[in-house]
C-alpha positions as CSV (number, residue, x, y, z in Angstrom):
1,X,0.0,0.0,0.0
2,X,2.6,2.1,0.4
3,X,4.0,2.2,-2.7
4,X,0.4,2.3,-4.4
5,X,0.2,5.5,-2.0
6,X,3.1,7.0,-3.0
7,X,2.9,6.5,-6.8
8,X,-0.2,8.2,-6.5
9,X,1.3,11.0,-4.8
10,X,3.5,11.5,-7.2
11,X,1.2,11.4,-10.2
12,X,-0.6,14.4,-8.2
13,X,2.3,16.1,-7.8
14,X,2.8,15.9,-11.6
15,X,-1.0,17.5,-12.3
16,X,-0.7,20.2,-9.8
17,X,2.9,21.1,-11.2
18,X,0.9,21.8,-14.4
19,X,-2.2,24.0,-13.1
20,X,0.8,25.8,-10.5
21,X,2.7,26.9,-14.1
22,X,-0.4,28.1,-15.7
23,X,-1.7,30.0,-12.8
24,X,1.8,31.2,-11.3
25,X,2.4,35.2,-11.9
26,X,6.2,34.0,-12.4
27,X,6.4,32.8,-15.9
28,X,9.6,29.9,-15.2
29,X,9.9,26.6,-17.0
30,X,8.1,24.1,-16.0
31,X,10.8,21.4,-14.5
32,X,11.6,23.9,-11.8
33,X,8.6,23.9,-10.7
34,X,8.4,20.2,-10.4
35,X,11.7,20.0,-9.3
36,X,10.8,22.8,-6.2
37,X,7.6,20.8,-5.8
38,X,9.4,17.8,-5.0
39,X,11.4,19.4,-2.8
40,X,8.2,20.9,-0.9
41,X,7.5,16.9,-0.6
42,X,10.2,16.0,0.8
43,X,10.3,18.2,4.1
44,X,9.3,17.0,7.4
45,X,5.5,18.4,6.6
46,X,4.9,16.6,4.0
47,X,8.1,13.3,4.8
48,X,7.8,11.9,1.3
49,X,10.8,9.8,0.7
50,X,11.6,7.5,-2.7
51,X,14.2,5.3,-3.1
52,X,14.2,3.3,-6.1
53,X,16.4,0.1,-7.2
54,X,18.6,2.2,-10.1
55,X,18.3,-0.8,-12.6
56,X,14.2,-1.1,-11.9
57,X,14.2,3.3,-12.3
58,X,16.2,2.9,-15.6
59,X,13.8,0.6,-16.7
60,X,10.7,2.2,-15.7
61,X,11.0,5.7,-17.1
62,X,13.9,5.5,-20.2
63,X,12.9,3.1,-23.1
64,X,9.5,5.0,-22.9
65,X,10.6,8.6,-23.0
66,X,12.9,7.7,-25.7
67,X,10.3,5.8,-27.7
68,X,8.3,8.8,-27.5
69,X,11.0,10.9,-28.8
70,X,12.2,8.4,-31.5
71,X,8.5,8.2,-32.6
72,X,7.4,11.8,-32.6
73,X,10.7,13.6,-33.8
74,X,10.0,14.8,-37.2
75,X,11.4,12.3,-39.3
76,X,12.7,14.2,-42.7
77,X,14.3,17.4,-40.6
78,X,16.3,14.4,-38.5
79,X,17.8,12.8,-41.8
80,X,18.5,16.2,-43.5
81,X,20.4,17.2,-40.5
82,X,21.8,14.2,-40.0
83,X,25.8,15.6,-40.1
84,X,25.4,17.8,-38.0
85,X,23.1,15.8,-35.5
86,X,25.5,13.4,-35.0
87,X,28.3,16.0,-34.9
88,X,26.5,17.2,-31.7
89,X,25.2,13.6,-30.7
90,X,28.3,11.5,-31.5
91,X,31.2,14.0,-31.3
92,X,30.1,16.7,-28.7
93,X,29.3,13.9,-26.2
94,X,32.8,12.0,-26.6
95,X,34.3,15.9,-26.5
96,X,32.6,16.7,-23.6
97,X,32.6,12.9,-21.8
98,X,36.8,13.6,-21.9
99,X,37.0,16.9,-21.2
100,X,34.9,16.8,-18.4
101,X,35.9,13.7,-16.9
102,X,39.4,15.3,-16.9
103,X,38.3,18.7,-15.7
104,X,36.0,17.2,-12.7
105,X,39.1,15.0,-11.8
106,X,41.6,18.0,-11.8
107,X,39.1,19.8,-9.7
108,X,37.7,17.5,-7.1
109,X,40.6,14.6,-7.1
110,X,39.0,12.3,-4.7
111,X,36.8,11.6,-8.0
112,X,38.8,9.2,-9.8
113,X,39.1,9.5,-13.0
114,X,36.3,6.3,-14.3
115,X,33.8,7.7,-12.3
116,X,34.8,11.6,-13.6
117,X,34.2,10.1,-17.1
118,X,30.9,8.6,-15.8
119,X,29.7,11.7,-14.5
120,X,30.8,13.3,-17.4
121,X,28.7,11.0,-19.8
122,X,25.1,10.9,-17.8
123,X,26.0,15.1,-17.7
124,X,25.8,14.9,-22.2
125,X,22.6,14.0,-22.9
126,X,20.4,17.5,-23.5
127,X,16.9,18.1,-22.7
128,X,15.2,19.4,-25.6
129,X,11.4,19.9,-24.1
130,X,13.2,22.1,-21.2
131,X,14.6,24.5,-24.2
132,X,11.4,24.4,-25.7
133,X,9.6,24.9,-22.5
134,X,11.8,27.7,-21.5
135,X,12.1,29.8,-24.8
136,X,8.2,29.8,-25.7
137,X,6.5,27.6,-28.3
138,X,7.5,29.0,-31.6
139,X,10.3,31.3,-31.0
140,X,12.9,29.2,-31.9
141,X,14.3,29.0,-35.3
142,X,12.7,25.9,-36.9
143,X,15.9,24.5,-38.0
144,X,17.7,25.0,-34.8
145,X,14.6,23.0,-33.1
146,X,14.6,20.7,-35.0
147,X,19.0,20.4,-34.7
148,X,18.2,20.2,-30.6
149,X,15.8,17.5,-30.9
150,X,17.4,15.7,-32.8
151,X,20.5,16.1,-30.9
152,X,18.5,15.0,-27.6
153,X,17.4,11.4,-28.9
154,X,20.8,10.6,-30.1
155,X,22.9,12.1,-27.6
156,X,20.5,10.4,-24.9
157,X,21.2,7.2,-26.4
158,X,25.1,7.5,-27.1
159,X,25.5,9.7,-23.2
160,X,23.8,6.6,-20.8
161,X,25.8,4.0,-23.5
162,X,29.1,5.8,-22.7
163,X,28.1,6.1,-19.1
164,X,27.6,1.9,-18.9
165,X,30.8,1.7,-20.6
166,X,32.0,4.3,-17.9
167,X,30.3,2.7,-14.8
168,X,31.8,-0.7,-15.7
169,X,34.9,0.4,-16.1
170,X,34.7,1.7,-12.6
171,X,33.4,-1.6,-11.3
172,X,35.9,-3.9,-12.6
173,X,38.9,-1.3,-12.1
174,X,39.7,-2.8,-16.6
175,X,39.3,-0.5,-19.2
176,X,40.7,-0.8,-22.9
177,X,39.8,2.1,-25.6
178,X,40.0,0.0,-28.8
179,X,37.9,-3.0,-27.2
180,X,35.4,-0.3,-25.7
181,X,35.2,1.4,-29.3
182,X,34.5,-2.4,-30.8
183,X,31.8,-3.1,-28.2
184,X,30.2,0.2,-28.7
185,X,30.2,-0.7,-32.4
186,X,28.8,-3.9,-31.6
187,X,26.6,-2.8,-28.6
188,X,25.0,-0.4,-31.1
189,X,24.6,-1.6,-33.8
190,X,23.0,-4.8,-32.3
191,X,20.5,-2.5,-29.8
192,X,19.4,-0.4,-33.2
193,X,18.8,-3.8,-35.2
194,X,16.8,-5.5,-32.2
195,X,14.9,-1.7,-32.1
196,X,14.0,-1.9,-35.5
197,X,12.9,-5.7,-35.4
198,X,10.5,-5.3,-32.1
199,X,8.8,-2.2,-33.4
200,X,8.1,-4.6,-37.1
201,X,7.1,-7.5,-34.9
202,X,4.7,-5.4,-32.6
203,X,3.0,-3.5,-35.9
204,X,2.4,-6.8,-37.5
205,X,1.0,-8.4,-33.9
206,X,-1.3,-5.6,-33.9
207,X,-2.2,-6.3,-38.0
208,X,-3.1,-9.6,-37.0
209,X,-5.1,-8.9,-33.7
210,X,-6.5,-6.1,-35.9
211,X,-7.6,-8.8,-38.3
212,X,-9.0,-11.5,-35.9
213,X,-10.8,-9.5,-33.7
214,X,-11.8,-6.3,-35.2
215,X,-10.9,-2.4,-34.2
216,X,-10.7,-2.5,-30.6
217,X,-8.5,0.8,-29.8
218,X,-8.1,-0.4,-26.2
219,X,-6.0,-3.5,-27.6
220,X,-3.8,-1.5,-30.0
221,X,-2.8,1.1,-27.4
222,X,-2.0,-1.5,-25.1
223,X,0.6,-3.4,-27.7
224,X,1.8,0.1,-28.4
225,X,2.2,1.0,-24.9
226,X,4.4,-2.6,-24.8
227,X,6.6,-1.8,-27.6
228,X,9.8,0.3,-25.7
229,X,9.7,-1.7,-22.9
230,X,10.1,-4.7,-25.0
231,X,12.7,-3.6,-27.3
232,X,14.6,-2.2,-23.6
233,X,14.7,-6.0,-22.3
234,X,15.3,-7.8,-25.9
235,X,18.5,-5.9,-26.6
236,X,19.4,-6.2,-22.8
237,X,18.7,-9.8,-22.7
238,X,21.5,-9.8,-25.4
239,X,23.6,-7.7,-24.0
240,X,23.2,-5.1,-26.3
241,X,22.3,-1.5,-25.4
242,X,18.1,-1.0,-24.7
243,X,18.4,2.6,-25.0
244,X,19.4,2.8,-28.8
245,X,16.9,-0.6,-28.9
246,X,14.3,2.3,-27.4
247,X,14.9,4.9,-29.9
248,X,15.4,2.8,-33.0
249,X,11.9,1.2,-32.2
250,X,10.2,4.6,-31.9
251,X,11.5,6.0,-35.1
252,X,10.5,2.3,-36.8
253,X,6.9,2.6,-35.6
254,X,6.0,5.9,-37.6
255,X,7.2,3.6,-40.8
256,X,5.7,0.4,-39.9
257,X,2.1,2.1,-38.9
258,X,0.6,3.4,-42.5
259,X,-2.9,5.0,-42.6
260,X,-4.9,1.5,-43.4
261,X,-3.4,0.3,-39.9
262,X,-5.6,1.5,-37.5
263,X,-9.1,3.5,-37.2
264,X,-8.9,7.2,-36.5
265,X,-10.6,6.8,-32.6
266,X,-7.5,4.2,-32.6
267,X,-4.9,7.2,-33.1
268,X,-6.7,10.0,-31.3
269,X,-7.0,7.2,-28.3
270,X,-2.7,6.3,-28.8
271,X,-1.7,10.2,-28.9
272,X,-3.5,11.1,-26.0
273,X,-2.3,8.3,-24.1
274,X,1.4,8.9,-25.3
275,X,1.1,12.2,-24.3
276,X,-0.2,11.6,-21.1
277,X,3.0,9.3,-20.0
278,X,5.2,11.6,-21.7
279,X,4.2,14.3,-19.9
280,X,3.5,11.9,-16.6
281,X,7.5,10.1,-16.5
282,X,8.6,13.4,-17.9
283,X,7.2,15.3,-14.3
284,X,8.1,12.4,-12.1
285,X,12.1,12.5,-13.0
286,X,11.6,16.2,-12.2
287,X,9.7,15.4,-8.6
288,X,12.3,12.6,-8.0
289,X,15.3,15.2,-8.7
290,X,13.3,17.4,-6.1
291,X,12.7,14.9,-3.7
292,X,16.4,14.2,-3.3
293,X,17.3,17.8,-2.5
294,X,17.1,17.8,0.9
295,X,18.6,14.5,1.4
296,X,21.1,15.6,-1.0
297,X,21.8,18.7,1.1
298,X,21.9,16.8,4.4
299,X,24.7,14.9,3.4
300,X,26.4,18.2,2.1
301,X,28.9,18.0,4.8
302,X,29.1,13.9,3.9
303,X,29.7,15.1,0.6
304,X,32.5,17.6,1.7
305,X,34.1,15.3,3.1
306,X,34.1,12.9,-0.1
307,X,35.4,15.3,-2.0
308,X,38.6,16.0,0.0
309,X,37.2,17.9,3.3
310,X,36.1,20.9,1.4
311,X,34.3,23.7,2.5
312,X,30.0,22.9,2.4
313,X,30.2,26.4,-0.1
314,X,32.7,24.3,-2.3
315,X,30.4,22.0,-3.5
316,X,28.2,24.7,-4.7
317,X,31.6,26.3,-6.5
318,X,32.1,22.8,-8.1
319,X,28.6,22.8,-9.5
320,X,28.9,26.5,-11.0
321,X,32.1,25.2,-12.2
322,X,31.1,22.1,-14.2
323,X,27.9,23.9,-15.2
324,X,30.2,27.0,-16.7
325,X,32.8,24.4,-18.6
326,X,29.5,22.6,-19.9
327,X,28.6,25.4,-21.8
328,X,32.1,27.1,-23.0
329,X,33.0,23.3,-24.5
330,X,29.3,23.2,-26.2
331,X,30.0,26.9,-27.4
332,X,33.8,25.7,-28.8
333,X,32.6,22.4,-30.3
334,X,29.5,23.9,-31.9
335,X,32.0,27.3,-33.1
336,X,35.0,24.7,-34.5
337,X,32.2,22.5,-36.4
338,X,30.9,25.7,-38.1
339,X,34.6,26.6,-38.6
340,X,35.2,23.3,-40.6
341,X,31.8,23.2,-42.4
342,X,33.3,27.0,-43.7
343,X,36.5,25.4,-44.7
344,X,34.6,22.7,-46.7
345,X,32.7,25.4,-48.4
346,X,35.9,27.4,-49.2
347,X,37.5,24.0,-50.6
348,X,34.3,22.8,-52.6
349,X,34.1,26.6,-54.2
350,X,30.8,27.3,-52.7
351,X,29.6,30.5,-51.4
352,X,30.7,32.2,-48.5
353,X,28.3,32.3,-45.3
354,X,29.8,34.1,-42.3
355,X,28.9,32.0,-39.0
356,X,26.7,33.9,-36.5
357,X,28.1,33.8,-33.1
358,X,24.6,34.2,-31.6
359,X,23.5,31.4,-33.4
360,X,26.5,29.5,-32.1
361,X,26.0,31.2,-28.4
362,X,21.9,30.1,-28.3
363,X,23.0,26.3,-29.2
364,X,25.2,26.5,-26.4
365,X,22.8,27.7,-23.9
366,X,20.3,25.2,-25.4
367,X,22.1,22.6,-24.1
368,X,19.9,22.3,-20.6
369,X,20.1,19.0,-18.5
370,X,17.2,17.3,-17.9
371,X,15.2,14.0,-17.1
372,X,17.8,11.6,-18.7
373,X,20.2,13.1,-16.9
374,X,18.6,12.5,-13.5
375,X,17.3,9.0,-14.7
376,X,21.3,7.9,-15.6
377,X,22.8,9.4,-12.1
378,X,20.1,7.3,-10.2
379,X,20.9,4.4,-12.1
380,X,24.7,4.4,-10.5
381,X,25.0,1.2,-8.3
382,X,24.7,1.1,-4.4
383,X,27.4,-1.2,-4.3
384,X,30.5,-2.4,-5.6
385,X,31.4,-5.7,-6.8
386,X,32.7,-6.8,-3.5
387,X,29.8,-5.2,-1.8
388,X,31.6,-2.4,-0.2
389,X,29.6,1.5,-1.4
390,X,29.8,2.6,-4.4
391,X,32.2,5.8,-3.9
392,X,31.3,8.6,-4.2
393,X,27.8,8.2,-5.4
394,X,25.4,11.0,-3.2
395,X,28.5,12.7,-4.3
396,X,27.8,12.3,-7.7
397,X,24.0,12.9,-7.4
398,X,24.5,16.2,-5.5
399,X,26.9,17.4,-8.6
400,X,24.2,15.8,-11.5
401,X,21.2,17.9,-9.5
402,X,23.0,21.2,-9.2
403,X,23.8,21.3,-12.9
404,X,20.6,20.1,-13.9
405,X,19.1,23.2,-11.9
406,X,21.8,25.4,-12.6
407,X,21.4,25.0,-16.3
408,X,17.7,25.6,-16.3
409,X,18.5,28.9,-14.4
410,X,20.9,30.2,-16.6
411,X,19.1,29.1,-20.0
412,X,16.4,30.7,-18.2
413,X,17.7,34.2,-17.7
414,X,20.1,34.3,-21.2
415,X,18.4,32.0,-23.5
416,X,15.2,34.7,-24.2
417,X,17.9,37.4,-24.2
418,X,19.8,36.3,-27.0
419,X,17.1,34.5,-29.2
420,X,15.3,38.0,-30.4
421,X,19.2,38.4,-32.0
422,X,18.9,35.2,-33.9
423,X,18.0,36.0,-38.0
424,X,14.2,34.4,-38.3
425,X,12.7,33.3,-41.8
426,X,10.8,35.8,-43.6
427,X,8.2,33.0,-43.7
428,X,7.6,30.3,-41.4
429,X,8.8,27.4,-43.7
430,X,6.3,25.1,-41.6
431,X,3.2,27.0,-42.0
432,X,4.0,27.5,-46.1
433,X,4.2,23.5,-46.4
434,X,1.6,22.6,-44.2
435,X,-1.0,25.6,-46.1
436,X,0.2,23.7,-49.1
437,X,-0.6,20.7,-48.2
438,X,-4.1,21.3,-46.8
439,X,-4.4,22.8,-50.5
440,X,-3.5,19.3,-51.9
441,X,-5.7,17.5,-49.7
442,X,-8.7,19.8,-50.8
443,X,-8.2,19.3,-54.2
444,X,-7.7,15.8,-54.0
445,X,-10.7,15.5,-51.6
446,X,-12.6,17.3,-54.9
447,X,-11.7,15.3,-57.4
448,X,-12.6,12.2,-55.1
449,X,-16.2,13.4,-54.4
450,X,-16.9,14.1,-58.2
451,X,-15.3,10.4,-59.1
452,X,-17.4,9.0,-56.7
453,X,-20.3,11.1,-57.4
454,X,-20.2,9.9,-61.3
455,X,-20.0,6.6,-60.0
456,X,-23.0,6.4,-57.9
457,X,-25.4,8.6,-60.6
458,X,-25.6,5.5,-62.3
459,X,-28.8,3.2,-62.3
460,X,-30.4,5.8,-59.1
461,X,-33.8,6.6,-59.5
462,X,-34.9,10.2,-59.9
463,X,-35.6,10.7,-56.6
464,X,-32.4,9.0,-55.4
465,X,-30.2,10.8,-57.9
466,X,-31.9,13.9,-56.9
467,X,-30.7,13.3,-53.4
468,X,-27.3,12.5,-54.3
469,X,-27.0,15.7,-56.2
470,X,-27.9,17.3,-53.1
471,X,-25.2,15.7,-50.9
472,X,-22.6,16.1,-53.2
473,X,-23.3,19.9,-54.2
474,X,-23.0,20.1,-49.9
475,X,-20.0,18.3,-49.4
476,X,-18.2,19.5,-52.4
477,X,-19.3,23.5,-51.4
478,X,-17.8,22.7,-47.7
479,X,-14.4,21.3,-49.7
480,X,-14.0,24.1,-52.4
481,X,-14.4,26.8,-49.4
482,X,-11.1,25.2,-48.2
483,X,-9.5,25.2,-51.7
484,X,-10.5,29.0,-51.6
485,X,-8.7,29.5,-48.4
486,X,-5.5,28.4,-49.7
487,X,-5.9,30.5,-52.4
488,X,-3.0,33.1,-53.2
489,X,-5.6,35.9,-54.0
490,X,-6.0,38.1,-50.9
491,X,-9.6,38.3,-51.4
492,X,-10.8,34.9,-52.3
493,X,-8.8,34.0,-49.2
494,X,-10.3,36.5,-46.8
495,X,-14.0,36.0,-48.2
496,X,-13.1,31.9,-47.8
497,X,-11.9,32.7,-44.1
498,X,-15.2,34.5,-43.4
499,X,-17.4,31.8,-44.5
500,X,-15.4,29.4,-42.4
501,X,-15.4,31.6,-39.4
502,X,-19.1,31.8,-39.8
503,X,-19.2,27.4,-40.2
504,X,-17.4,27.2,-37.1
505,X,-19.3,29.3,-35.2
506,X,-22.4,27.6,-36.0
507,X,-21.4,24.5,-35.5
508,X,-19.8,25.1,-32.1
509,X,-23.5,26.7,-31.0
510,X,-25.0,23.3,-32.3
511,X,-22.5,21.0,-30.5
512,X,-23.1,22.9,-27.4
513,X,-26.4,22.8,-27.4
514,X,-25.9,18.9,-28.2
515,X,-24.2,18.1,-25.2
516,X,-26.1,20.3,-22.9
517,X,-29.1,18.8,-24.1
518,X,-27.4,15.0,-22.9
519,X,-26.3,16.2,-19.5
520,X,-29.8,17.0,-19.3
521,X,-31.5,13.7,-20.5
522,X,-29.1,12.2,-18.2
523,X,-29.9,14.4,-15.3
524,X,-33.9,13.7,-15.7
525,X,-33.2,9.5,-15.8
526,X,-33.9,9.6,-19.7
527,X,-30.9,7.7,-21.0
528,X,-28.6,5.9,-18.8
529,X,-24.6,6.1,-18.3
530,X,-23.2,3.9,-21.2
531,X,-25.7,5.6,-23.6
532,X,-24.4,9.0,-22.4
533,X,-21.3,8.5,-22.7
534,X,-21.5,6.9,-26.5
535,X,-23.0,10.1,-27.5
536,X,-20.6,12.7,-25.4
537,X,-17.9,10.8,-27.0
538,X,-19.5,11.5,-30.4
539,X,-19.8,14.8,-29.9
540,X,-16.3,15.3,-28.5
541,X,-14.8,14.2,-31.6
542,X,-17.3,16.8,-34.0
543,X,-16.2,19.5,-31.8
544,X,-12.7,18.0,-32.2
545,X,-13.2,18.0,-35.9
546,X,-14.6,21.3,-35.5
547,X,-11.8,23.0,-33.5
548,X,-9.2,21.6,-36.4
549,X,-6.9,23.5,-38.3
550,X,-8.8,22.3,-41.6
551,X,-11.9,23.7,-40.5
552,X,-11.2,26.7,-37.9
553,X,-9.5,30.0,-38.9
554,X,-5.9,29.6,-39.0
C-alpha cells in the first residue's frame, strides 16, 4: 500500500505542477517547478521519501521517454540534419565525456578518473522539451529545433551507452579504448537492429489482432504501450544497449504504422495516451530530482568530506564550475564545427556564409540537463562488486542535480535574451508547407467526391439521384471553401476565411447545445450512463473535428 500511495502522490504532484505553471504570476519553466515541488515533498511536513532500485528506475522511465521521442521527432528534418546531428550527438558527447571527466578529476581529485568520465557522460545528454519549454513555443528558429531535438534522442542514447561503458569500467577497475570502441560498435549496432525488429514484430502483432478480432482501440494502445519496454529487455537480454533498442523502435513505428493500420478513434486514443505518460515520467524524473534535494543537502557536509574535506560552499563552487565548462566546450565544439563546415565550403568553391556567433551562443545555452540526466545518475550502483559502497555516489548525485538546476537557471535568464538576436525566416517554412498541403488535400478530396459522385449517378432513380445531387453539391461547397482559403488571392482568401469563421461558429453553437441537451437527459433518468457517454464521446470528436486546423480560422 505504500507504494500504491506514494505512486499516486506522485502522479498528483505531476497534475498540480501543471495547473501551478499556468496559474503562477512568475512565468519559469516548468521542470523547476516540479523539481521545487518535490522538494516541498520531501520536508518534514509533507516526509515523502523515494528510493528506487537504479536498474528497476532505468527501466521504468527510459525506453519510454525515448520511444516517445524516437516516434514523434520529425522524421525528414532528422535525416536532412543528420551531419550535424550526430556532430553534436556522437562527437560533442565524446568531447565533452573527456574533457569533463578530466576537468571534474583535476578539480575535485578524490573523483577518480572512471567515475569523472561517468559523471561526465550521464552530464551529455540535453533536454530538448526544457529548451522548448523555456524559450516559448515558436520562438525558436525551426531549423535550430529541429537540430536540438534531434540532438537530444541521439545524444540520450550515445551519453547513458558511454556512461555503462564508464560505470563498468569503474566496477571492474579494466578499461581498454579499442575494445570499448569495438563493443560500442557492436553494442550499437545490435540495440538499433533488435529496435527496428520489435517495433516490425509489434505493428504486425497488432495487423493480425486487428484482423482476428476487429478495431478495438483499447487492444492497440496496449501493444503500443508494450513496444519500448520490449525492445529495452530484448536488446538487454543480449547484452546489447536497450536505450538505442528504445529509440530505434520509436523511429520504426512511424514507418511500420501506414494510414490502413488503424481507425482514426484508434490514433486520437494512442496520442492522448502517449502524451499523457510523456508528460507523466517526464514530471516524475523532475519530482524525484526534487525529492532528493534535501537529502542531498543533508549529506552536504558527507559530501564535503568525499570530496577532499572541502568547505560545504565548495560544492556549490564545483557545481557552477562544471555547469560554466558545460557550456564554453558546447559553445567551442559547436563554433569549431561551423569553422570546418566553412573550410569545406571554401574547398568545394561554394559561397561564402559568415557563422553567426549568436546562433553559435543560443545552441550552447540550449544545451539544458534534464530528465535523462537525473534518470542515468540514479541508475549508479549502491554497491560495488565486493559489496563495499559505491564511492562517491550522493556525491555524484548532488553534482548531476546542481547542474541540472543550474542549467535551467541560466538558459532561463540568457536563452530569451539572445534568441530575439537570432536571423528568423521571412516566412515560417512550416506554416508555407503545411497551407500547401491542406491545398493538396482539398483538391484531392474534390476530385474524389466528383469520381465517386459519377459513379453512384448511375442506375439511381430520380428521386435518389436527386438526393445524391444534393449531398454532393453540400459536401463539395464545404471542400471548395477550403480550396478558396489556400488561395493566393487576398480576397478569395479573406471572403473563404469568413465563411469558415461563420461554419465554425455555427457548428460550435450546435455541438453545445448537443451536449447540454445530454447532461440534461441524463440528469432527468432519460438515457442511462453507457448511452451518455456513447453520444458525449461522439460529440467530443465533432467538436474536435470542429476546432481543427482544416476547419477553424488559422
Amino acid at each position: 500500500m505504500q507504494i500504491v500511495f506514494t505512486v499516486l502522490i506522485l502522479i498528483l504532484a505531476v497534475a498540480l505542477s501543471g495547473v501551478v505553471t499556468r496559474v503562477s504570476p512568475v512565468k519559469l519553466p516548468l521542470p523547476i517547478f516540479q523539481i521545487a515541488l518535490g522538494a516541498v515533498l520531501a520536508l518534514p511536513l509533507f516526509g515523502l521519501h523515494v528510493r528506487f532500485d537504479p536498474e528497476v528506475f532505468l527501466l521504468l522511465f527510459i525506453p519510454p521517454l525515448l520511444f516517445a521521442d524516437g516516434w514523434r521527432i520529425p522524421k525528414r528534418e532528422f535525416f536532412r540534419l543528420g551531419r550535424p546531428i550526430l556532430a553534436l550527438a556522437l562527437g560533442l558527447v565524446l568531447f565533452t565525456v573527456v574533457g569533463m571527466g578530466y576537468f571534474i578529476h583535476w578539480l575535485i581529485p578524490p573523483i577518480s578518473l572512471p567515475l569523472a568520465f561517468a559523471l561526465g557522460a550521464v552530464l551529455s545528454p540535453t533536454d530538448a522539451l526544457a529548451v522548448s519549454a523555456i524559450a516559448g513555443k515558436g520562438k525558436l528558429p525551426p531549423k535550430l529545433q529541429h537540430l536540438l531535438e534531434g540532438e537530444a534522442l541521439m545524444n540520450d542514447a550515445s551519453g547513458l551507452v558511454a556512461f555503462k561503458f564508464a560505470i563498468a569500467a569503474a566496477l571492474t577497475g579494466v578499461f581498454s579504448i579499442w575494445d570499448a570502441s569495438f563493443s560500442f560498435f557492436v553494442i550499437a549496432i545490435g540495440g538499433l537492429m533488435v529496435g527496428a525488429a520489435t517495433a516490425w514484430s509489434f505493428s504486425y502483432a497488432r495487423r493480425q489482432v486487428l484482423r482476428w478480432s476487429g478495431e478495438e482501440p483499447a487492444i492497440q494502445v496496449a501493444l503500443l504501450l508494450l513496444t519500448p519496454f520490449a525492445a529495452y529487455l530484448f536488446a538487454e537480454h543480449f547484452k546489447l544497449s536497450g536505450i538505442l533498442s528504445a529509440v530505434a523502435a520509436g523511429i520504426t513505428m512511424t514507418y511500420t504504422d501506414s494510414a490502413d493500420n488503424s481507425s482514426s478513434a484508434t490514433r486520437l486514443q494512442t496520442n492522448s495516451v502517449w502524451s499523457m505518460l510523456e508528460f507523466i515520467f517526464n514530471g516524475m524524473t523532475f519530482i524525484l530530482l526534487g525529492l532528493q534535494l534535501p537529502s542531498v543537502i543533508d549529506l552536504a557536509h558527507a559530501d564535503a568530506v568525499a570530496a577532499g574535506n572541502v568547505p560545504v560552499s565548495y560544492l556549490f563552487g564545483y557545481v557552477v564550475a562544471i555547469t560554466l565548462t558545460l557550456i564554453a566546450l558546447r559553445f567551442f565544439w559547436v563554433w569549431v564545427t561551423q569553422h570546418l563546415r566553412f573550410f569545406r565550403r571554401i574547398v568545394l568553391g561554394s559561397a561564402y556564409r559568415p557563422i553567426n556567433l549568436w546562433l553559435v551562443l543560443a545552441t550552447a545555452l540550449a544545451g539544458v540537463r534534464g530528465s535523462i540526466t537525473m534518470a542515468g545518475v540514479m541508475a549508479v550502483p549502491l554497491v560495488m562488486n565486493d559489496g563495499t559502497p559505491f564511492p562517491a555516489r550522493d556525491l555524484m548525485i548532488f553534482l548531476a542535480t546542481g547542474v541540472i538546476l543550474a542549467s535551467l537557471i541560466v538558459a532561463s535568464i540568457f536563452l530569451p535574451m539572445v534568441l530575439p538576436k537570432l536571423p528568423q525566416p521571412v516566412e515560417n517554412l512550416q506554416e508555407k508547407e503545411e497551407r500547401r498541403a491542406r491545398l493538396l488535400l482539398a483538391k484531392s478530396a474534390v476530385a474524389a467526391v466528383e469520381q465517386a459522385h459519377d459513379q453512384m449517378l448511375h442506375g439511381l432513380s430520380e428521386a435518389d439521384a436527386e438526393m445524391l445531387e444534393e449531398v454532393a453539391g453540400s459536401l463539395l461547397s464545404v471542400y471548395r471553401a477550403r480550396v478558396d482559403a489556400e488561395s493566393d488571392l487576398a480576397d478569395t482568401n479573406q471572403r473563404a476565411n469568413r465563411h469558415r469563421q461563420f461554419e465554425r461558429e455555427l457548428r460550435l453553437a450546435a455541438v453545445t447545445a448537443e451536449r447540454n441537451e445530454i447532461y440534461r437527459l441524463r440528469e432527468t433518468f432519460q438515457i442511462n450512463d453507457e448511452t451518455f457517454r456513447a453520444l458525449l464521446r461522439d460529440l467530443d470528436l465533432a467538436e474536435n473535428w470542429v476546432m481543427s486546423p482544416l476547419v477553424s480560422k488559422h
